[in-house]
Backbone as JSON, one array per atom type, in Angstrom:
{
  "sequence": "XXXXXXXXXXXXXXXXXXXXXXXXXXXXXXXXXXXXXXXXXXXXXXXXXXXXXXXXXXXXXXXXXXXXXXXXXXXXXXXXXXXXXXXXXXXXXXXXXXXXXXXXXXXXXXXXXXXXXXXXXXXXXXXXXXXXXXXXXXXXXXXXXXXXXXXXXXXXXXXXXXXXXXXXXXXXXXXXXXXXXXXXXXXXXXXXXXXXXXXXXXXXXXXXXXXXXXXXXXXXXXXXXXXXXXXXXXXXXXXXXXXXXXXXXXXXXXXXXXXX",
  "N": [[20.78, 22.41, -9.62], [22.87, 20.31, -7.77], [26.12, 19.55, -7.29], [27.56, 16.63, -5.79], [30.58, 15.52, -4.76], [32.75, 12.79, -4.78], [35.2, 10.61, -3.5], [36.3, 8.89, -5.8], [34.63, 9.47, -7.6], [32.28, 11.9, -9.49], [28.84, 12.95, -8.81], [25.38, 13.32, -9.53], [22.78, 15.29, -8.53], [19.63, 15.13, -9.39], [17.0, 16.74, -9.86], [13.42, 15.37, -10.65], [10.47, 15.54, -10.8], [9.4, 13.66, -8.67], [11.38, 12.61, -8.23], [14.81, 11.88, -7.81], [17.93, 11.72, -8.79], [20.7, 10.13, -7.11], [24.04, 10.15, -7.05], [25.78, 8.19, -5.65], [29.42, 6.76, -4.41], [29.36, 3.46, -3.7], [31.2, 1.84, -2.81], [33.23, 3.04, -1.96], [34.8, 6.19, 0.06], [33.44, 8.36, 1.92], [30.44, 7.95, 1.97], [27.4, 8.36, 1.02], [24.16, 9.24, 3.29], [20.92, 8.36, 2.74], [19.14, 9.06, 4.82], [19.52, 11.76, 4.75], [18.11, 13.26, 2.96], [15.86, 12.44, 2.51], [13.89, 13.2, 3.61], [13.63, 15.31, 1.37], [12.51, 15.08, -0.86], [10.15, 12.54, -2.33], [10.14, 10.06, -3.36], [13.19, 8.47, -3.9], [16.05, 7.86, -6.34], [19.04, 6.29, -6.39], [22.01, 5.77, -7.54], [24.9, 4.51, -9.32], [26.13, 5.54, -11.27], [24.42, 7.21, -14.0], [23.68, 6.26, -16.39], [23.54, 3.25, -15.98], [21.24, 2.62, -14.44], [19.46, 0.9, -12.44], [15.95, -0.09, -13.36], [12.81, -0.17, -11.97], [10.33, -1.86, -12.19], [6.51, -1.55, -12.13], [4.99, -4.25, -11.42], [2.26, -4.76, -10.85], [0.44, -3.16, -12.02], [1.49, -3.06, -14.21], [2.97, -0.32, -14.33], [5.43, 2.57, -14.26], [8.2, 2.57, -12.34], [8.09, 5.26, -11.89], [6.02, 6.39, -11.75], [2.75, 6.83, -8.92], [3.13, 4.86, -6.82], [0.64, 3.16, -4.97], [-0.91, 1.12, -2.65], [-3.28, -1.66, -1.37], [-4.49, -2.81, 1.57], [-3.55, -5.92, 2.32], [-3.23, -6.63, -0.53], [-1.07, -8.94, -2.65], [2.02, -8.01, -4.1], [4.14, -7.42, -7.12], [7.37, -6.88, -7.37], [10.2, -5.93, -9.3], [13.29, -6.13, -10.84], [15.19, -4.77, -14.17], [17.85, -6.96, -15.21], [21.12, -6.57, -15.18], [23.92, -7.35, -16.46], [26.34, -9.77, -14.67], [25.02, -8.85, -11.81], [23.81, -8.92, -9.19], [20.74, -9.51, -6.81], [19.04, -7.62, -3.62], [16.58, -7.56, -1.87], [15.14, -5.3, 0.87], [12.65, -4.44, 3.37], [11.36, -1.56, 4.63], [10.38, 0.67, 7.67], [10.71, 2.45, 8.87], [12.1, 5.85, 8.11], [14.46, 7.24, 9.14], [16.76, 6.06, 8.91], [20.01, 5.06, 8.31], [19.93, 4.55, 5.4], [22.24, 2.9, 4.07], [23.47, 1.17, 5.68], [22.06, 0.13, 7.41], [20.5, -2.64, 7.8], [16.91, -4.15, 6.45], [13.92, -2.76, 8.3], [11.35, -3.6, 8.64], [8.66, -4.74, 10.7], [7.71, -8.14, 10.36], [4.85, -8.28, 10.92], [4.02, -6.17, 9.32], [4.4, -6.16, 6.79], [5.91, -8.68, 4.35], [7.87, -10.23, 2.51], [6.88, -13.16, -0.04], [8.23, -15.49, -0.43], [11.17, -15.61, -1.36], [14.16, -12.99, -0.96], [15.37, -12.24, -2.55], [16.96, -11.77, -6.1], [16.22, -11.02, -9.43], [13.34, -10.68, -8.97], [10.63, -9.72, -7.04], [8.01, -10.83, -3.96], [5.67, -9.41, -2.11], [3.84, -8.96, 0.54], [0.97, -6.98, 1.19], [0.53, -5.88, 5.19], [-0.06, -4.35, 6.63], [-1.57, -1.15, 6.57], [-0.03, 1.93, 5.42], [3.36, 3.9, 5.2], [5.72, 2.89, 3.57], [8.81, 1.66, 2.63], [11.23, 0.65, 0.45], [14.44, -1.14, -0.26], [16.25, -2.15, -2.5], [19.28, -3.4, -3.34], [21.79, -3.8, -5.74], [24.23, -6.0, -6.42], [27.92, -6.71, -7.97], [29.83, -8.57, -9.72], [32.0, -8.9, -7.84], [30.94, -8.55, -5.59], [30.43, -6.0, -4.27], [28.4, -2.88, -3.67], [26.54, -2.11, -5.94], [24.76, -0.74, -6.95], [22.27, 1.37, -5.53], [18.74, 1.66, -4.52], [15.88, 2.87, -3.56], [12.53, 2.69, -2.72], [9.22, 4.04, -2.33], [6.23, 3.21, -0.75], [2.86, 3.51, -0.48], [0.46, 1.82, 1.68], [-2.66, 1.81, 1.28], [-5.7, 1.38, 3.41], [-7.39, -1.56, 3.41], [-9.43, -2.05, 0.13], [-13.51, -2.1, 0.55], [-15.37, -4.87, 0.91], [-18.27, -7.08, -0.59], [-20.52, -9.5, -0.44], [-23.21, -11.56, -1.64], [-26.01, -13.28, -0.35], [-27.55, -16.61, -1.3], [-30.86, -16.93, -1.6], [-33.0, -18.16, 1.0], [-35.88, -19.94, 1.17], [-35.7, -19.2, -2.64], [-37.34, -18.28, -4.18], [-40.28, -16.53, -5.65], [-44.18, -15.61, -5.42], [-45.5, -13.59, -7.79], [-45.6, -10.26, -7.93], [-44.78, -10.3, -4.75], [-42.24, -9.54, -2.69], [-38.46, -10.21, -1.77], [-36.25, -11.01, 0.23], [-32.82, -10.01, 0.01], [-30.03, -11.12, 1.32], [-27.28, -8.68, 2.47], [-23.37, -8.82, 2.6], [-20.94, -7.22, 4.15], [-17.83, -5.84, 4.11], [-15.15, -3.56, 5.96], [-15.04, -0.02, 6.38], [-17.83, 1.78, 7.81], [-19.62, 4.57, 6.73], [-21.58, 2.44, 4.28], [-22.33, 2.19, 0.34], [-23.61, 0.98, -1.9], [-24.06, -0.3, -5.73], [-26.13, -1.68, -7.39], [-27.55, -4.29, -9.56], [-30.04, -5.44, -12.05], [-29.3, -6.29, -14.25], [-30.0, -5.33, -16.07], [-31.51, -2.63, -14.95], [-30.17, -0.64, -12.67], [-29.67, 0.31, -9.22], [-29.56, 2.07, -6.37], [-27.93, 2.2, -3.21], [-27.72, 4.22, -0.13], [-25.72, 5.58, 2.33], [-25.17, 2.81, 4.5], [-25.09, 1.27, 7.76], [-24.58, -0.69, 8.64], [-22.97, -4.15, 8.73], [-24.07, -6.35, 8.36], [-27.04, -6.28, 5.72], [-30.29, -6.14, 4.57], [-31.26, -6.47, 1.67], [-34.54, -5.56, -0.18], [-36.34, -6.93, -2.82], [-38.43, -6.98, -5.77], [-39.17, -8.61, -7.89], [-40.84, -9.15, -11.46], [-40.41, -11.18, -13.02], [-38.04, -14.0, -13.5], [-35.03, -13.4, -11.88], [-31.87, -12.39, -12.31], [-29.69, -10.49, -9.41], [-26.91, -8.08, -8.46], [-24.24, -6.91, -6.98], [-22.49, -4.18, -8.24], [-20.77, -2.16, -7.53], [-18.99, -0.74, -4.65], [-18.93, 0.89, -1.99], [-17.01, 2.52, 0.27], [-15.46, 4.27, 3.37], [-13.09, 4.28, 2.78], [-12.84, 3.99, 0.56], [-13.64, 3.03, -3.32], [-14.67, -0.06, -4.46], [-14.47, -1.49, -7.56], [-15.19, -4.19, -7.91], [-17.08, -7.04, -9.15], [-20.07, -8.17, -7.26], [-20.66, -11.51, -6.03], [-23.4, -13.43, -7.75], [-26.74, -13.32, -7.38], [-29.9, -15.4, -8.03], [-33.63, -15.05, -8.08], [-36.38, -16.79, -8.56], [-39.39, -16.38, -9.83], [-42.73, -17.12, -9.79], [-44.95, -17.38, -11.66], [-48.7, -15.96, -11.69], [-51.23, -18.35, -11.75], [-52.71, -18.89, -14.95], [-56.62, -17.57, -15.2], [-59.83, -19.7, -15.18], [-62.41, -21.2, -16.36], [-64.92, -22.08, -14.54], [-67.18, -25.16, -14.67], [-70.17, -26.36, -14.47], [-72.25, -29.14, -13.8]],
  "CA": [[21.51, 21.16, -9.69], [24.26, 19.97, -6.79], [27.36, 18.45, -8.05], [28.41, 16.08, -4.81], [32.29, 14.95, -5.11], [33.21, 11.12, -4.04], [36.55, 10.07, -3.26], [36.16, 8.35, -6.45], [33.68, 10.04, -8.87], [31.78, 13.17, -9.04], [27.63, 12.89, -9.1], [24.88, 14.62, -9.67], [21.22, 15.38, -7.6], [18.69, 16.3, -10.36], [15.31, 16.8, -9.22], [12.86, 15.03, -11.64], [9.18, 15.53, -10.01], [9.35, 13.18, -7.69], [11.98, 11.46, -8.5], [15.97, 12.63, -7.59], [18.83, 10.4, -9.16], [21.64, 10.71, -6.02], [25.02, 9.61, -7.18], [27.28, 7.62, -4.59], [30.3, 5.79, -4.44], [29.09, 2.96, -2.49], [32.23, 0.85, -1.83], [34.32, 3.91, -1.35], [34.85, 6.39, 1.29], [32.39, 9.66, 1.95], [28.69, 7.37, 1.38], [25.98, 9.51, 1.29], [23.28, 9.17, 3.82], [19.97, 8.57, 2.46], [18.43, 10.57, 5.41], [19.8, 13.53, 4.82], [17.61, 13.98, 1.68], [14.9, 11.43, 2.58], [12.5, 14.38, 3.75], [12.94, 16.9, 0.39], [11.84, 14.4, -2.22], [8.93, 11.33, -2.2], [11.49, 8.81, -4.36], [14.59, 8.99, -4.67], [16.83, 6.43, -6.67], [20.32, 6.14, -5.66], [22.45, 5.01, -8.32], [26.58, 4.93, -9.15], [26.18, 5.49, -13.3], [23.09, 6.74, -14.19], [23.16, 5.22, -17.91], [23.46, 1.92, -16.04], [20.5, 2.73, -13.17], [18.18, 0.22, -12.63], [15.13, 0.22, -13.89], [11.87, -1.04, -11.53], [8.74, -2.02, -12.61], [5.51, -1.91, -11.16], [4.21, -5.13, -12.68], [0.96, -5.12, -10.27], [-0.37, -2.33, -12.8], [2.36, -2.74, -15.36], [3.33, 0.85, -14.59], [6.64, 2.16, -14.29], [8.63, 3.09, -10.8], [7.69, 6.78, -11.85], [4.37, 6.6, -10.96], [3.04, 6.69, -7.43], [2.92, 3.63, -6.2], [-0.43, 2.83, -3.93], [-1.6, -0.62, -2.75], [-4.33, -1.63, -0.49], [-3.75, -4.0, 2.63], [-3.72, -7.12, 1.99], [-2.77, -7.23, -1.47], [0.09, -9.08, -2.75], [2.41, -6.89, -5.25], [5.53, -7.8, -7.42], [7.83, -5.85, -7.49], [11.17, -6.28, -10.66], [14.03, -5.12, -11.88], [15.87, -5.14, -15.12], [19.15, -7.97, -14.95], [22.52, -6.32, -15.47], [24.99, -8.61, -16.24], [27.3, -10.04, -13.64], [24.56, -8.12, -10.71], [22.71, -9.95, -8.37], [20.2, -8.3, -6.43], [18.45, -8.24, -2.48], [15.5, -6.32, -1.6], [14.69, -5.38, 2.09], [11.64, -3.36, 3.77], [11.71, -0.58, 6.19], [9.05, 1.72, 8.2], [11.61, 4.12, 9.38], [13.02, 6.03, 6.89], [15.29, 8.02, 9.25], [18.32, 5.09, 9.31], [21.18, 4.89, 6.89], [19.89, 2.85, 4.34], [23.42, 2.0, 3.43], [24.0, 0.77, 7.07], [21.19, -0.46, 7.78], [19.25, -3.82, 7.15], [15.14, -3.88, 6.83], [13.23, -2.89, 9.98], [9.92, -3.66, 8.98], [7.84, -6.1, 11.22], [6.85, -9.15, 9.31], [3.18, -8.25, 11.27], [3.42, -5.03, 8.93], [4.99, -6.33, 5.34], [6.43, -9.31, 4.62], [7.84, -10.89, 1.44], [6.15, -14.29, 0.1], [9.12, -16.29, -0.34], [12.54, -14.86, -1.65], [14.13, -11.72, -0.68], [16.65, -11.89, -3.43], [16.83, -12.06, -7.37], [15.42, -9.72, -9.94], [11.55, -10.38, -9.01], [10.24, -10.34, -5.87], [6.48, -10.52, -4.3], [5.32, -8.59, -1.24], [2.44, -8.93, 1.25], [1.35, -5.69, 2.78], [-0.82, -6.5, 5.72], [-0.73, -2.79, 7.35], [-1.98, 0.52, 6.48], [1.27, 2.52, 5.96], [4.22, 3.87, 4.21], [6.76, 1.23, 3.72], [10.18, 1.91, 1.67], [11.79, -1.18, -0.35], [15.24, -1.07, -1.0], [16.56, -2.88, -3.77], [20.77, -3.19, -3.47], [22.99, -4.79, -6.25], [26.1, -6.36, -6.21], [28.47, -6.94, -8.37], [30.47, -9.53, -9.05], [32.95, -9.04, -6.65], [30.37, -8.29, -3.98], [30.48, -4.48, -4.2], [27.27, -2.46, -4.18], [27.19, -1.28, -7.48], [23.17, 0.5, -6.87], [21.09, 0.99, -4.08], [17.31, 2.43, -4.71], [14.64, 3.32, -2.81], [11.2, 2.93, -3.47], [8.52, 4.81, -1.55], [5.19, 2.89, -1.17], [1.66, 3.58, 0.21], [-0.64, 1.21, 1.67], [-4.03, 2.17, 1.86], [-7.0, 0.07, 4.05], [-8.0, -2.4, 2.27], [-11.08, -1.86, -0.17], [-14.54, -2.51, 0.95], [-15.97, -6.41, 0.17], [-19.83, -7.13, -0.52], [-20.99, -10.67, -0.94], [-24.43, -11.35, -1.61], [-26.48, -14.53, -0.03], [-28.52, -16.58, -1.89], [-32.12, -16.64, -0.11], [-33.95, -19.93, 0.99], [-36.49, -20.62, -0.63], [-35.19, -18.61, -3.67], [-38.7, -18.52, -5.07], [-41.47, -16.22, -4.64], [-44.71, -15.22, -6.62], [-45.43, -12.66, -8.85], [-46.33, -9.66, -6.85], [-44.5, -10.66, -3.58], [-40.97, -9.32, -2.44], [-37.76, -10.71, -1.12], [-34.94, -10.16, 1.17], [-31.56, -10.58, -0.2], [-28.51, -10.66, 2.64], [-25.66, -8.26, 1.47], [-22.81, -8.61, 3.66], [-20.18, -6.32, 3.56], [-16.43, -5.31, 4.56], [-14.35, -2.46, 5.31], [-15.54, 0.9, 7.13], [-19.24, 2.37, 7.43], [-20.93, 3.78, 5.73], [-21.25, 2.06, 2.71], [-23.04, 2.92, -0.63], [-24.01, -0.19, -2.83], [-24.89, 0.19, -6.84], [-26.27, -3.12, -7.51], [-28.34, -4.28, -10.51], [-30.47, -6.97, -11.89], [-28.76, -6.21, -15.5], [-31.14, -4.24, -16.73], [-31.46, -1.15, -14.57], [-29.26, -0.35, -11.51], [-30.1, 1.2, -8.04], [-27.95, 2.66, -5.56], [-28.18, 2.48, -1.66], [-26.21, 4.44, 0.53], [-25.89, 5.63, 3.92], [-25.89, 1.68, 4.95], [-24.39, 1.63, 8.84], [-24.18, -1.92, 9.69], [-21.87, -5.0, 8.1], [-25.56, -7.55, 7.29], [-28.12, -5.59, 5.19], [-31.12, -6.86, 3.5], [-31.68, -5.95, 0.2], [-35.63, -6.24, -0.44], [-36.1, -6.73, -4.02], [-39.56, -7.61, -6.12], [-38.92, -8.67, -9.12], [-42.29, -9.29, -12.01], [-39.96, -12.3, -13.57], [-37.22, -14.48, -12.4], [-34.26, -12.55, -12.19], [-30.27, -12.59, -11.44], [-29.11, -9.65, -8.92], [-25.62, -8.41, -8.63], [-23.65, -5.6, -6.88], [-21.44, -3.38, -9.38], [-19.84, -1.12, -7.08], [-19.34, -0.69, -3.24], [-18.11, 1.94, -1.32], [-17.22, 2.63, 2.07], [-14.93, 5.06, 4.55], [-11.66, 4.32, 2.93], [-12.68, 4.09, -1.09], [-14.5, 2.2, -3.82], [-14.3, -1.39, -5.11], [-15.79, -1.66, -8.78], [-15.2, -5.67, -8.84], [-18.54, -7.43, -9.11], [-20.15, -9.49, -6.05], [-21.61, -12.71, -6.62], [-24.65, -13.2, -8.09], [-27.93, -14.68, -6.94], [-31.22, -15.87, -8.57], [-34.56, -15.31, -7.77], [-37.2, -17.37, -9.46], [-40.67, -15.55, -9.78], [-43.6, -17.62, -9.96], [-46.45, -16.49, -12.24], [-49.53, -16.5, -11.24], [-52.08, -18.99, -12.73], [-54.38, -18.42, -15.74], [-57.67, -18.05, -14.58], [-59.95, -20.51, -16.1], [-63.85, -21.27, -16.36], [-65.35, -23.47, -13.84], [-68.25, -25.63, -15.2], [-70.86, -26.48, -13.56], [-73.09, -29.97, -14.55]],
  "C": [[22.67, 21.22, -8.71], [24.94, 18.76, -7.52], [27.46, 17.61, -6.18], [29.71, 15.31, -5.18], [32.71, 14.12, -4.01], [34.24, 11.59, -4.26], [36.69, 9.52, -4.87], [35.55, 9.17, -7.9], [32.75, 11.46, -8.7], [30.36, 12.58, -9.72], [26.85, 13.53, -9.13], [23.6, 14.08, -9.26], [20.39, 16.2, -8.93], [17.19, 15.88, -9.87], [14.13, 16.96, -10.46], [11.71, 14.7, -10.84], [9.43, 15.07, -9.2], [10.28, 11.92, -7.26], [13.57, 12.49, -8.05], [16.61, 11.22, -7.98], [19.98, 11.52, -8.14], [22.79, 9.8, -6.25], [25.92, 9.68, -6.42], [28.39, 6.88, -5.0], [30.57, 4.69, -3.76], [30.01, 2.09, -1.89], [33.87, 1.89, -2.19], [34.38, 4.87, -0.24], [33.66, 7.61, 1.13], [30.78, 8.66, 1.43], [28.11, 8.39, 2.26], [24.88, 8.73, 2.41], [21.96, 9.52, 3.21], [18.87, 9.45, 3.23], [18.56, 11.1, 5.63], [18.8, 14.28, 3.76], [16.18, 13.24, 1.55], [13.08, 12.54, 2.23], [12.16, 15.37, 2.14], [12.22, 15.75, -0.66], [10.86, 13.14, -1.81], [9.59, 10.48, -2.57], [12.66, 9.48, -4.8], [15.51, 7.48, -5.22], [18.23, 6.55, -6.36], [21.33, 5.09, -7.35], [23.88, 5.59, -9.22], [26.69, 5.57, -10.75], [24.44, 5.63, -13.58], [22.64, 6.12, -15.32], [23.16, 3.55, -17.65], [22.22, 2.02, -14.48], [19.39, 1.39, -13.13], [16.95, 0.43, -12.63], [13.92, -0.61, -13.19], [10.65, -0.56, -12.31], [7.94, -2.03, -11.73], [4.75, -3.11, -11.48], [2.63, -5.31, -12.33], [0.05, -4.38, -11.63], [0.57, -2.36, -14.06], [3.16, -1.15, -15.73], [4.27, 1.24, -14.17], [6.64, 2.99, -12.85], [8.06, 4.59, -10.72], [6.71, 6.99, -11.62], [4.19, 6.23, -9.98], [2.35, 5.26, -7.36], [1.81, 3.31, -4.91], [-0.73, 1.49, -4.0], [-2.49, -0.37, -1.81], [-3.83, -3.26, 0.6], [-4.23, -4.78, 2.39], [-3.57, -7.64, 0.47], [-1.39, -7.84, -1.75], [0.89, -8.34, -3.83], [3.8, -7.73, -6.01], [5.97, -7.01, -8.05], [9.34, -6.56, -8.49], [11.84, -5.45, -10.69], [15.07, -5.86, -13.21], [17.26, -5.59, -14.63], [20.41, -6.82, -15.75], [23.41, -6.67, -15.5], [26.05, -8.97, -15.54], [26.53, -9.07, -12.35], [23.72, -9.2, -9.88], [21.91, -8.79, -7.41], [19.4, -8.97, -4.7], [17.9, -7.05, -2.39], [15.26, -6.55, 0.24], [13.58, -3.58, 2.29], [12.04, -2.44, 5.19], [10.35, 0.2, 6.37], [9.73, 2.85, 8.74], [12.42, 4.56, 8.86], [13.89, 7.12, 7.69], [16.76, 7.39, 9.5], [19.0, 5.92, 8.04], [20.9, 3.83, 6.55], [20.77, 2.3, 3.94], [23.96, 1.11, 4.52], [23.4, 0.1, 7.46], [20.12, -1.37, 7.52], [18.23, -3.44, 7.72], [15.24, -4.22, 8.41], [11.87, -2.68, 9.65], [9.42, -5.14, 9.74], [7.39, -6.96, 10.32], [5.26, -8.87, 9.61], [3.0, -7.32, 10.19], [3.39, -5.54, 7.06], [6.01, -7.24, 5.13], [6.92, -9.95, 3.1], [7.56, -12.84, 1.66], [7.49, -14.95, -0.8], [10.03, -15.74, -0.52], [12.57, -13.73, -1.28], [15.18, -11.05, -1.67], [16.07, -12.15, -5.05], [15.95, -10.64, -8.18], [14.15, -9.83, -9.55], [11.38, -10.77, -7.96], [8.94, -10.36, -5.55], [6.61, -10.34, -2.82], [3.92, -8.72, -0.38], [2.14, -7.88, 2.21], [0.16, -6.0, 3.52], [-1.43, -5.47, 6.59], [-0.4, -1.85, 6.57], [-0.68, 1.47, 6.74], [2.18, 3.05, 5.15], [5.35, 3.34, 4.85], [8.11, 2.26, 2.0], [11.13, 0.45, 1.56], [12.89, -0.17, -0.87], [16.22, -1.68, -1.83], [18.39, -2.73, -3.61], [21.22, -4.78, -4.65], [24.19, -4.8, -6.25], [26.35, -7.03, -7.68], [29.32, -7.61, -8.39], [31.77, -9.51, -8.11], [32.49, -8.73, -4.94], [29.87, -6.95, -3.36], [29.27, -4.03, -4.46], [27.62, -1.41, -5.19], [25.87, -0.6, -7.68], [22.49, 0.1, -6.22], [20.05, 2.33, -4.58], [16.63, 2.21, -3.86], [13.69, 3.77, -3.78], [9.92, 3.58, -2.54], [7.08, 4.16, -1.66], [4.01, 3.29, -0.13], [0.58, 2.71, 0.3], [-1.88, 1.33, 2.25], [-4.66, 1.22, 2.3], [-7.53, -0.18, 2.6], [-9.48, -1.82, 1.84], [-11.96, -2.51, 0.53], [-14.8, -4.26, 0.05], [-17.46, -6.35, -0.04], [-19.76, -8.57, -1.03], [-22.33, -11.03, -0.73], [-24.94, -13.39, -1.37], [-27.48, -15.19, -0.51], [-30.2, -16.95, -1.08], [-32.36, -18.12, -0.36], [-35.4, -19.53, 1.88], [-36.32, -19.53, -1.13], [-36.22, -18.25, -4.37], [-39.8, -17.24, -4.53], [-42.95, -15.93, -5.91], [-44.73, -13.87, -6.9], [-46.13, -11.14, -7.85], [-45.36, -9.02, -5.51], [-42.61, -9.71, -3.85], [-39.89, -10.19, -1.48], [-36.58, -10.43, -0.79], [-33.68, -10.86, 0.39], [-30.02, -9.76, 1.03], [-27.5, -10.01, 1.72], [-25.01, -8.5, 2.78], [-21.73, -7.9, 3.13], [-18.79, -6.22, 4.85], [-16.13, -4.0, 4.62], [-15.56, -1.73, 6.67], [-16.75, 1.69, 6.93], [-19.02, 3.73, 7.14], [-20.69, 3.49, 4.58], [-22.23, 2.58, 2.11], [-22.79, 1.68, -1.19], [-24.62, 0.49, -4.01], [-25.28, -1.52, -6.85], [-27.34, -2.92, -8.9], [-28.73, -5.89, -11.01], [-30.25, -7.23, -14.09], [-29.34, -5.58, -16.49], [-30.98, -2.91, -16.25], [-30.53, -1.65, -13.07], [-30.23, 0.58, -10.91], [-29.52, 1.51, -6.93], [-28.62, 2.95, -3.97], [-27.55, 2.89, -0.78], [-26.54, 4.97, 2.1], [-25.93, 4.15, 5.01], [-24.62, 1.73, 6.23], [-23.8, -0.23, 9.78], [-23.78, -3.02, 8.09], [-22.97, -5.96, 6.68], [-26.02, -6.25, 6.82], [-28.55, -5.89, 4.52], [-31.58, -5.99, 2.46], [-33.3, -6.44, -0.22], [-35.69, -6.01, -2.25], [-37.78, -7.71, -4.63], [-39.75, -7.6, -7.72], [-40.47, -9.53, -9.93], [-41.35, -10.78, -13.15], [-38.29, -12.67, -13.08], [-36.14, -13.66, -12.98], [-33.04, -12.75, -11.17], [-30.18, -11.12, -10.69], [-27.63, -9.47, -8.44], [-24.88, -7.27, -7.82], [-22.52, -4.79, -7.47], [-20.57, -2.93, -8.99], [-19.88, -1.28, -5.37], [-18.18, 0.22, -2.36], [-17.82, 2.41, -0.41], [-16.09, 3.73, 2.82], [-13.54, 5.55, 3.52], [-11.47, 4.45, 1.16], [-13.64, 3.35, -1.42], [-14.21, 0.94, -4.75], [-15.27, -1.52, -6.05], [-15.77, -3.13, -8.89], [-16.4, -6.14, -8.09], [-18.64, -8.77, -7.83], [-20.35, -10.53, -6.79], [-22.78, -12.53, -7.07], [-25.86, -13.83, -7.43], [-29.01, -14.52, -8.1], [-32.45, -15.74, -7.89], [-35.64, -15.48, -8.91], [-38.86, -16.83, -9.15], [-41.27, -16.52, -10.51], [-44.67, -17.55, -11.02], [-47.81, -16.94, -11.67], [-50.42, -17.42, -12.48], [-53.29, -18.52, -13.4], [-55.51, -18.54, -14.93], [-59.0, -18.53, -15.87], [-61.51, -20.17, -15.45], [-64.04, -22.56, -15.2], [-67.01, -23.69, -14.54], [-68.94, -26.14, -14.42], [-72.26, -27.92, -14.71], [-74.13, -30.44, -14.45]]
}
């Protein structure tokens, strides 16, 4: 444990997995430099009182700041914190975590991460649109204007999951017997691996190297098909494609011919 001694107050560095509470005195003299300590820990919170620290949420997953935080590009996220009375609050993004975060307003590109409307208030929402680690830092004031806690949040955005959307065929129909092509199309980085199923049994295709790929499928009655899972370079997306229909024919009784 390091004691550090403000002009003001004396704080303390405790190293909680991945977490460090770093007590400053932020509108007095000696402020700490967040990148002096940026490199030993993954998150660190920053905060003047820790029985009054703020408290973020992850609300995307409902899980709390203490857990690692991963997104995928292109999702949107919202990010919260608990109201402390008389605090107001402003969040800004960065990609270079070697500034003085106390010195220094966000330097992330809007091309990289951009918030979707406000940059202030307890709840904000986030659009990450590149592959990256990104640091959000959250400063409140107090009513007289004074930063009364500055946090850092440490986030990772992975490539976006893989997509699959499935096309429905024309003519949709075939007979009993016969087989038919169903278009998958797909997102994201080769190769993929498809589980797909027609709700009954599942079947799994993998090694697939290109974006189109026809799915032949010969079904003995009409039947919905669906893809379950899909997996590609960067990870796996369990949310379900669309569905299609194919309507299977039967063949016709065979009957007596008469003869008069």
């Amino acid at each position: 444990m390091i004691a550090i001694r403000q002009k003001v107050d004396t704080y303390l560095i405790t190293n909680i997995t991945e977490w460090s509470i770093l007590a400053l005195s932020p509108c007095g003299e000696g402020r700490g430099r967040a990148s002096e300590i940026h490199e030993m820990i993954r998150l660190f919170y920053i905060a003047r009182y820790k029985a009054l620290a703020v408290l973020l949420l992850w609300l995307l997953g409902l899980a709390p700041a203490m857990a690692q935080l991963v997104v995928y590009q292109g999702d949107t996220s919202t990010l919260s914190v608990e109201q402390k009375a008389g605090d107001y609050y402003e969040w800004e993004l960065y990609t270079d975590a070697s500034v003085d975060f106390v010195k220094v307003p966000g330097n992330c590109p809007a091309t990289s991460a951009t918030f979707v409307g406000s940059n202030t208030g307890t709840s904000v929402m986030v659009k990450w649109l590149v592959p990256g680690i990104y640091l959000v830092k959250i400063t409140a004031y107090d009513i007289t204007g004074c930063t009364s806690n500055l946090e850092i949040l440490k986030i990772e955005v992975k490539p976006a999951l893989p997509t699959v959307e499935l096309v429905q065929p024309e003519p949709d129909w075939i007979c009993v017997g016969d087989k038919i092509d169903i278009k998958v199309k797909l997102t994201g980085t080769a190769p993929w691996e498809i589980i797909y199923t027609d709700g009954i049994s599942s079947w799994t295709v993998s090694n697939i190297t290109d974006k189109e790929y026809n799915l032949q499928v010969g079904p003995v009655s009409t039947s919905q098909y669906w893809v379950t899972s899909v997996k590609d370079f960067n990870g796996t997306s369990l949310l379900p494609s669309n569905r299609v229909i194919i309507v299977v024919i039967p063949k016709p009784e065979i009957s007596k011919i008469y003869q008069y």
